[in-house]
C-alpha positions in Angstrom: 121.3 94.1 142.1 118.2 96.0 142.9 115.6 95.9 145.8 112.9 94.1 143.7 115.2 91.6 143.0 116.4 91.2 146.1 113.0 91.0 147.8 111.6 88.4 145.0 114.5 86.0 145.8 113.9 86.5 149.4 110.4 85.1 149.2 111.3 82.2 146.6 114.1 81.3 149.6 111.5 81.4 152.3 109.1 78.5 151.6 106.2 79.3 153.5 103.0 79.7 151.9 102.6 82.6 149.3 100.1 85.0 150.0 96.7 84.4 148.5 96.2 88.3 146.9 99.6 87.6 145.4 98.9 84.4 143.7 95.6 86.0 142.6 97.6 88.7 141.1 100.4 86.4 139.6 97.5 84.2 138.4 94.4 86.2 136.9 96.5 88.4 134.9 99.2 85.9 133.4 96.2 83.6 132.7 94.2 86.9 130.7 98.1 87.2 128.7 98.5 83.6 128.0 95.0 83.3 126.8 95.6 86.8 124.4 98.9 85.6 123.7 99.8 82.0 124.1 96.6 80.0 122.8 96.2 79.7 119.5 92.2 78.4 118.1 90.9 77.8 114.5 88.3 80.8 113.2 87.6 79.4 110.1 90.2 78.2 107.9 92.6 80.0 109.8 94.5 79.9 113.3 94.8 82.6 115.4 95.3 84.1 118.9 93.2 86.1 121.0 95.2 89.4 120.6 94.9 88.8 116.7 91.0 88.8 116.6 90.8 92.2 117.8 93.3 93.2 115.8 91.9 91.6 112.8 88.5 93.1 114.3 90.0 96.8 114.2 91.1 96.1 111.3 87.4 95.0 109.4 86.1 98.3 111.3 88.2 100.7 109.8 88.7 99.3 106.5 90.0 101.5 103.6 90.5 104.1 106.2 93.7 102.5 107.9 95.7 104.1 104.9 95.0 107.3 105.5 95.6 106.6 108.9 99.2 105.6 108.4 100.0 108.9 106.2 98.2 110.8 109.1 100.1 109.1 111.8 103.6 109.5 109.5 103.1 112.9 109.3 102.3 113.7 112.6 105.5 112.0 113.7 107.4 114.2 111.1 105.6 117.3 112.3 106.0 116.8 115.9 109.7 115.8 115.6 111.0 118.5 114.1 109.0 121.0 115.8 111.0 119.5 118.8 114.2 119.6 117.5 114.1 122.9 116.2 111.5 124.7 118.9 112.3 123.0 122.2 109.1 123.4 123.7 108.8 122.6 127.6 106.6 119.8 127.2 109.2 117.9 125.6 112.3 118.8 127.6 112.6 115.6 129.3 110.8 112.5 130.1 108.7 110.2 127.8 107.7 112.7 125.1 111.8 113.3 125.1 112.5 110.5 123.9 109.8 109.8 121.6 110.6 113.1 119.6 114.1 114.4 120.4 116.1 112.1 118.2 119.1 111.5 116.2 119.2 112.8 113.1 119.2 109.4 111.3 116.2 108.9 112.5 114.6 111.8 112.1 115.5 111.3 108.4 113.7 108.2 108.1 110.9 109.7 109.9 110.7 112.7 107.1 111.0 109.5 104.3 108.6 107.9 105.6 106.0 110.2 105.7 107.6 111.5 101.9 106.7 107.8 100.6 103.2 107.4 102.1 102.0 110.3 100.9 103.5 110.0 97.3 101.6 106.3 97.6 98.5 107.3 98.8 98.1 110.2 96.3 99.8 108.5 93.7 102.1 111.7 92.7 105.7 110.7 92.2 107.9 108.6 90.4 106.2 104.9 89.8 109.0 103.0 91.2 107.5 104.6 94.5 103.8 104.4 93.9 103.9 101.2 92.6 101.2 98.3 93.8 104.4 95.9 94.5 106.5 99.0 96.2 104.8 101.8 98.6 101.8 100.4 97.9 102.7 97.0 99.7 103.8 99.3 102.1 101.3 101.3 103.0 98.4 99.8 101.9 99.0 96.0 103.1 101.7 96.5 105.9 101.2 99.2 107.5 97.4 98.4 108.6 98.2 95.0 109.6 101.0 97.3 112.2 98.6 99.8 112.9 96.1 97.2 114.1 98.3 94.9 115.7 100.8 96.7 117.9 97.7 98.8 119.0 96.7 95.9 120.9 99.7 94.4 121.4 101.4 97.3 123.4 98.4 97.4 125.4 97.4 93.7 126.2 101.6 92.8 126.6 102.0 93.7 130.3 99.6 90.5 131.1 102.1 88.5 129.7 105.3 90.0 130.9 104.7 92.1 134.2 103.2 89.9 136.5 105.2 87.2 136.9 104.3 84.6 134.0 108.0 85.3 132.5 109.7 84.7 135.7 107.3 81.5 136.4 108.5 80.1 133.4 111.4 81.3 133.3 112.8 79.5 136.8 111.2 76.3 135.1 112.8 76.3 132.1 116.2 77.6 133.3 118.1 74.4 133.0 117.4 73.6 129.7 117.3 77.1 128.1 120.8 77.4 129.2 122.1 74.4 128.4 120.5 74.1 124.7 120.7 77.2 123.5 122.5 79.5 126.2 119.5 81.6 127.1 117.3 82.3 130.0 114.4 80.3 130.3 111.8 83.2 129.7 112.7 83.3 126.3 110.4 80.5 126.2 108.0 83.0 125.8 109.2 84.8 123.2 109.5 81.7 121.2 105.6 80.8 122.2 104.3 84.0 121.4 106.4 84.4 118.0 105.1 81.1 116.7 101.4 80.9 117.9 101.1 85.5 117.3 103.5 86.9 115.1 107.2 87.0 114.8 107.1 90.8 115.4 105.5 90.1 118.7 108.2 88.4 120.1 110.7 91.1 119.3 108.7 93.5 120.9 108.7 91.3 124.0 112.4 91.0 123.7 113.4 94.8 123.3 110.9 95.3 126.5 112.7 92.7 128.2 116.2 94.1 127.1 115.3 97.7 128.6 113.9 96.4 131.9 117.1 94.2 132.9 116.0 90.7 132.3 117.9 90.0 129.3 121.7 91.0 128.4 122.6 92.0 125.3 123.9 89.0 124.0 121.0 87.2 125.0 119.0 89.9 123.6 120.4 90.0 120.5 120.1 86.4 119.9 116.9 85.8 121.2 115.5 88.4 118.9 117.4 87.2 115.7 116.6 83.3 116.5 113.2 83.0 118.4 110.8 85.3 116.4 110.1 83.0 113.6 106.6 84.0 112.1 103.6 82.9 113.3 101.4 79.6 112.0 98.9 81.7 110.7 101.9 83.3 108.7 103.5 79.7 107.5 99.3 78.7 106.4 99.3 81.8 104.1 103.0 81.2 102.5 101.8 77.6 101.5 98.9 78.3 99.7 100.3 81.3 97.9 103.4 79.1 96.8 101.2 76.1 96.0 101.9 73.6 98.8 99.2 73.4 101.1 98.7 70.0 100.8 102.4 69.3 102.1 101.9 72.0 105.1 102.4 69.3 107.8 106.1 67.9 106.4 106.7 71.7 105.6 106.1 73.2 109.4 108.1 70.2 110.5 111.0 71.1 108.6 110.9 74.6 109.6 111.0 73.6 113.1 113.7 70.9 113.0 115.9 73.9 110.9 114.8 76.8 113.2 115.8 74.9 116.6 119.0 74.2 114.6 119.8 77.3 113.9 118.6 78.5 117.4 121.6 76.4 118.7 124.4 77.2 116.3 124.1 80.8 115.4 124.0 82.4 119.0 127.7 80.2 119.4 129.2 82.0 116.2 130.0 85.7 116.0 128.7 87.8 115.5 126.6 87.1 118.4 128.9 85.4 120.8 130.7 88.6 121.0 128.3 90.4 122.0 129.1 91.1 126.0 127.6 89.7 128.5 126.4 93.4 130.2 122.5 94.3 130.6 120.9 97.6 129.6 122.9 100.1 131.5 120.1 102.8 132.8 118.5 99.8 134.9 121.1 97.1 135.3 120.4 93.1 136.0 117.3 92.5 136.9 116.6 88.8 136.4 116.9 85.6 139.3 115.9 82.7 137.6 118.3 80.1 139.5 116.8 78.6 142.3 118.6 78.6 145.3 117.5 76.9 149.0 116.0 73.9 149.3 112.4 74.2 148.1 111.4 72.7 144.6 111.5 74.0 141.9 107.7 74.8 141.7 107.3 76.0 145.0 110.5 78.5 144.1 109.3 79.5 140.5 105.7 80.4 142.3 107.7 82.4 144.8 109.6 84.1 141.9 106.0 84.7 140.1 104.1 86.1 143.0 107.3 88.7 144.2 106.7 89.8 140.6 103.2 90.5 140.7 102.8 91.7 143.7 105.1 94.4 142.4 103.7 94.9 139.3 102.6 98.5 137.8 99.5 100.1 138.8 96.5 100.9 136.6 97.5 104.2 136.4 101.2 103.0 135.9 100.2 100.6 133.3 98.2 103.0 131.5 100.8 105.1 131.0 103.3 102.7 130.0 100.8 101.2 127.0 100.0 104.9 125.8 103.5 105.1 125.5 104.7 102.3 123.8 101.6 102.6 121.3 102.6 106.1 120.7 106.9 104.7 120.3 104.9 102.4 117.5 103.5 104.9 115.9 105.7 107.7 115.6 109.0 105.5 115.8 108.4 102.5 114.7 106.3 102.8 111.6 107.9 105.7 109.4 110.7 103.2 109.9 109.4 100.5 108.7 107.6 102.1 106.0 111.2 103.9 104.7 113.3 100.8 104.8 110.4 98.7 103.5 110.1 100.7 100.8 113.6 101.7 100.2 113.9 97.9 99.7 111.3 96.7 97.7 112.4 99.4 95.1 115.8 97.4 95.0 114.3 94.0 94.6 111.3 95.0 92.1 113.5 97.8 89.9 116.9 96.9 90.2 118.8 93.6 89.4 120.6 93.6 92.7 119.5 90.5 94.5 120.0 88.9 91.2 123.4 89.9 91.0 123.7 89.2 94.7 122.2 85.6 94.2 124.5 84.4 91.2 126.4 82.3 93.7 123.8 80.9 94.6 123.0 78.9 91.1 125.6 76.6 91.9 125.3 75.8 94.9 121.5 74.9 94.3 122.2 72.7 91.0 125.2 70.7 93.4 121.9 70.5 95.9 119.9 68.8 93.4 117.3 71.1 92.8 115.1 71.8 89.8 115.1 75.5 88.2 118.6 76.5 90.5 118.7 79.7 88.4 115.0 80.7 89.2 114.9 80.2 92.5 118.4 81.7 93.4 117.0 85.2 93.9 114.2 83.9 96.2 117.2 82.8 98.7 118.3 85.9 99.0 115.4 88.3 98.8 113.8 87.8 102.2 116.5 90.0 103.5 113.8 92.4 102.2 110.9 91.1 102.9 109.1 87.9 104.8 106.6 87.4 101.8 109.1 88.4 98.9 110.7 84.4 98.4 107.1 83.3 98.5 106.2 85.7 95.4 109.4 85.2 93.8 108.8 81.4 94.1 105.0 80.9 93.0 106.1 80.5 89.0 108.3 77.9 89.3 106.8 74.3 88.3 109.0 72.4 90.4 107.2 71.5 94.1 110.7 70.9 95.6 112.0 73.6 94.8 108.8 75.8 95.9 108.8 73.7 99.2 113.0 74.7 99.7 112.0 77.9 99.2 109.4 78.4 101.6 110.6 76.7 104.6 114.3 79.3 103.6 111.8 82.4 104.2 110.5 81.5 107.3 113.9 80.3 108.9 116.2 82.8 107.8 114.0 85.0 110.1 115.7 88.9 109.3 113.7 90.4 107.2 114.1 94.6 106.8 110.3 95.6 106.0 109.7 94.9 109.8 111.7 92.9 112.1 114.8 94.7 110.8 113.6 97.8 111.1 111.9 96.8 114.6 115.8 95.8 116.0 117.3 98.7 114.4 115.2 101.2 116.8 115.2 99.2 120.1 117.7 99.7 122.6 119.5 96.2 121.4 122.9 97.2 119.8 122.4 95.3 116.9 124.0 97.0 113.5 122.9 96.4 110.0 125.8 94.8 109.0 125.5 92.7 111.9 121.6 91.5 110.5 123.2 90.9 106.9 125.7 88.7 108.8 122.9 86.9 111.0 120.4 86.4 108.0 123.6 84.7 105.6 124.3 82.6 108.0 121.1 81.2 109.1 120.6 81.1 105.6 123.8 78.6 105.1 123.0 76.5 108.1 119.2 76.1 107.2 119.2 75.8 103.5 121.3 72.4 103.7 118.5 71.1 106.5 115.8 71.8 104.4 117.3 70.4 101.5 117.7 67.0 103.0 114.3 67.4 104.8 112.6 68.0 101.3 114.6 65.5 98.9 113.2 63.1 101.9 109.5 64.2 103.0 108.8 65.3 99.1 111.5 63.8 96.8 
C-alpha cells in the first residue's frame, strides 16, 4: 500500500476538523469538473455538458479544416514513430515520448493504416470501397473531428474531475451499494455520470486513467469500461430522430436504462469478465481506500478521503504536463486507431455480406419475438459491433416503429462498438482482447435484446 494511501486513510480515521486550504482544494476544483463534466443543460434543441460546448465551439472554429487536421496529425504519428523505432534518437530513449512512439509493431501498423486511409479519403485516390462517403469518409470527415475536438478538452479539463478528490468523495459514499449491486467500487459512479450526461468515450477514458493510477483492478476495469460507458443523451436524442422515433424518446431512454442496469449486473458475474483477476496495474499497485473504517460517519470520512486527495493532487506544472501528454497519447495513439479499425470495418459492413451472413440466426429468433420485418432488421443487431450509428442507419427503412424502436434501444445497450470505444480498450493498459469484446457485445446483446423486446411490445405495442 503506498504512502498516499496510507496518509489519506490516516486523516479520514482522525476526525478532527479538515483543514480549510484542503477543503478549498477538494472543493473548487471538483465543483469546476462536475460543472464541465457532470451537468448536463439544454442549448437549443439539444443537451449538452460544459466540456461539449467548447468542444462543439472548436469545432464551428475550425470547420472544414479539422480534416486536414486529422491526415496531418495521422501522419505525424506515422512519421515520428518510425523515425523512433528505426533512428533511436535520445529524446525518445525513455520517459513519456518513449512510450508514445516506441511501440509494438501491431501498433505501429495500424498507425501506418491509418494515416494510408485518411489520406486516400481526403484526396480521394484509391480504391472506392475506401474513399467512400459511407467508409473513410465517415471516418475522417465525421469521426474523427468530433475526436479531435473532444478529447482535446477532455484530456485537459479531466483532472478536475478525477485528481482532487471528487472520485474518492463519491466513491466512500457509494461504496456499499456499488459493491453489492454490481461488484464495483463506488467511483465508478462517475464513470457511469459522465458516460451518460458527456459521451460514452469519456467514461472509458476515465476508466483506463483510473486503471493505470491504481484505483481500479482489472476486473473492475474491464467491466466498468464494457458496462458503464453507455453513450451520452445527446447521443440517444440524435439516434431517435434519425430512426424516426422521437416522439417515443421518453419510453425509449427508459428502456435503455432499465436494460443497461440489467446488463450492468449480469455480465460482470459471467466470464469472460469474472475471470478476469482481481490484481491492479502492476507499475503502481492498489491505490484505492474507499471502506470506512473508525467511528466517524460516513460524510465526515468520505470528506477526509476527498481532502487527503487534494491536498495531494498534481501541481500546475505537473498537471500541465500530464494533459499535454495524454492529448498527444490521443492523437498519435489513439486516433490512427480508430481511424484503421473504423474503417477496416465499415468496409465489411458496407461491401461485404458479412454481418448478413453473421445475422442469419438472428431471423428466427426475431420472428419467435414477434417482430415485424425479422429479416430486415437482423443485420442491424449485429452491426453495431462496428459502429454506434450503423443499427440506426441500417434501421431507418424499415416501416415498422417496433421494430425501429428494438433496434435503437439494442445499439445503445450493447455498448462495444470497434470505430471508437473498441479501439479506445484495445490501446489502454486494460487487458482486454478482441475476442474478449466480441464475447462481451453477444452477450449484452442476448441479455438486452429480450428486455427491450418486452419493454417495446408493452410501452409501444
Amino acid at each position: 500500500m503506498s504512502s498516499s494511501l496510507d496518509s489519506a486513510d490516516n486523516i479520514a480515521q482522525e476526525g478532527g476538523p479538515l483543514s480549510q486550504s484542503g477543503l478549498i482544494k477538494f472543493i473548487v476544483p471538483s465543483l469546476i469538473g462536475v460543472l464541465l463534466f457532470l451537468v448536463p443543460f439544454s442549448v437549443g434543441d439539444t443537451i449538452n455538458i460544459g466540456m461539449g460546448l467548447a468542444a462543439d465551439g472548436l469545432k464551428a472554429l475550425l470547420g472544414d479544416a479539422l480534416p486536414a487536421i486529422a491526415t496531418g496529425v495521422l501522419c505525424l504519428s506515422v512519421a515520428l514513430t518510425l523515425l523512433v523505432k528505426f533512428a533511436h534518437p535520445d529524446w525518445a530513449r525513455q520517459g513519456m515520448l518513449a512510450e508514445l512512439f516506441d511501440v509494438a509493431p501491431l501498433w505501429v501498423v495500424m498507425r501506418a493504416l491509418g494515416a494510408l486511409f485518411a489520406l486516400m479519403t481526403y484526396f480521394q485516390v484509391g480504391p472506392d470501397f475506401v474513399t467512400a462517403s459511407f467508409t473513410g469518409g465517415v471516418m475522417l470527415n465525421d469521426l474523427a473531428p468530433v475526436l479531435l475536438t473532444f478529447f482535446f478538452f477532455a484530456a485537459i479539463l479531466l483532472p478536475f474531475l478525477v485528481d482532487f478528490g471528487f472520485m474518492e468523495f463519491i466513491g466512500s459514499l457509494l461504496r456499499t451499494p456499488f459493491r453489492l449491486i454490481f461488484g464495483l467500487p463506488g467511483r465508478s459512479a462517475i464513470d457511469a455520470t459522465a458516460s451518460w450526461m458527456g459521451s460514452g468515450t469519456v467514461g472509458v477514458l476515465i476508466t483506463t486513467q483510473q486503471y493505470e493510477k491504481g484505483f481500479y483492478n482489472c476486473r473492475e476495469a474491464a467491466a466498468i469500461a464494457t458496462n458503464f460507458s453507455i453513450v451520452s443523451i445527446a447521443f440517444a436524442i440524435l439516434v431517435t430522430s434519425f430512426i424516426g422515433i422521437n416522439h417515443l424518446f421518453v419510453p425509449f431512454y427508459l428502456t435503455v436504462v432499465v436494460a443497461g442496469l440489467v446488463a450492468a449486473v449480469v455480465v460482470p458475474r459471467l466470464p469472460p469478465l469474472s475471470r478476469k483477476p482481481n490484481t491492479y496495474y502492476e507499475p503502481v499497485g492498489c491505490r484505492i481506500q474507499e471502506e470506512r473504517t473508525g467511528d466517524q460517519s460516513l460524510l465526515r470520512y468520505s470528506l477526509g478521503m476527498a481532502v487527503a486527495r487534494a491536498e495531494k493532487a498534481p501541481g500546475p506544472r505537473q498537471l500541465v504536463r500530464i494533459a499535454l501528454f495524454n492529448v498527444a497519447d490521443i492523437f498519435f495513439g489513439l486516433l490512427p486507431l480508430v481511424i484503421a479499425i473504423g474503417t477496416v470495418a465499415l468496409i465489411l459492413v458496407e461491401f461485404t455480406p458479412l454481418f448478413t451472413w453473421l445475422s442469419m440466426p438472428m431471423v428466427p429468433v426475431l420472428e419467435w419475438m414477434g417482430l415485424p420485418e425479422a429479416e430486415a432488421a437482423a443485420p442491424a443487431t449485429l452491426v453495431g459491433f462496428a459502429d454506434m450509428f450503423l443499427p440506426a442507419v441500417l434501421g431507418s427503412n424499415i416501416e415498422s416503429e417496433l421494430t425501429r424502436f428494438v433496434i435503437a434501444c439494442l445499439s445503445l445497450t450493447q455498448l462495444v462498438y470497434m470505430s471508437e470505444i473498441g479501439a479506445l480498450l484495445l490501446k489502454s493498459k486494460i487487458p482486454l482482447k478482441l475476442w474478449e469484446l466480441v464475447a462481451i457485445f453477444l452477450i449484452r446483446t442476448a441479455i438486452t435484446l429480450p428486455i427491450i423486446v418486452v419493454m417495446a411490445h408493452w410501452l409501444v405495442g
